[in-house]
TORKOL-4160 file (C-alpha; in steps of 0.2 Angstrom, whole numbers, padded with zeros to 4 digits, m for minus):
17
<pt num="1" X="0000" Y="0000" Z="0000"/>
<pt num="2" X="0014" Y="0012" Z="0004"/>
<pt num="3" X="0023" Y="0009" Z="m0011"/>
<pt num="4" X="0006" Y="0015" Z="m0022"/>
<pt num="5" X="0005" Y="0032" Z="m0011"/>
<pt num="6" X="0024" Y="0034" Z="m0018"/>
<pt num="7" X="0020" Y="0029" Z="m0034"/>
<pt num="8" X="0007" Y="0039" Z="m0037"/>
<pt num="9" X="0014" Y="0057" Z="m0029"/>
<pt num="10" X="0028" Y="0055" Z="m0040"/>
<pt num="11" X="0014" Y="0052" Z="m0056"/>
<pt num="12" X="0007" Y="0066" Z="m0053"/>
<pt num="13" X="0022" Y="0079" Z="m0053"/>
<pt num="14" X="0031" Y="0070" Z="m0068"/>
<pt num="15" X="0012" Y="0074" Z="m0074"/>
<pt num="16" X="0013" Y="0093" Z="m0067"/>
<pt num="17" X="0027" Y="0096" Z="m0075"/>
């Protein structure tokens, strides 16, 4: 479960920048 919350926050700033 931990390694989805990492996964996913770095998802979302490869997808912000």
């Amino acid at each position: 479960i931990i390694v989805g919350i990492i996964l996913s926050s770095r998802a979302g700033q490869s997808r912000a920048e």
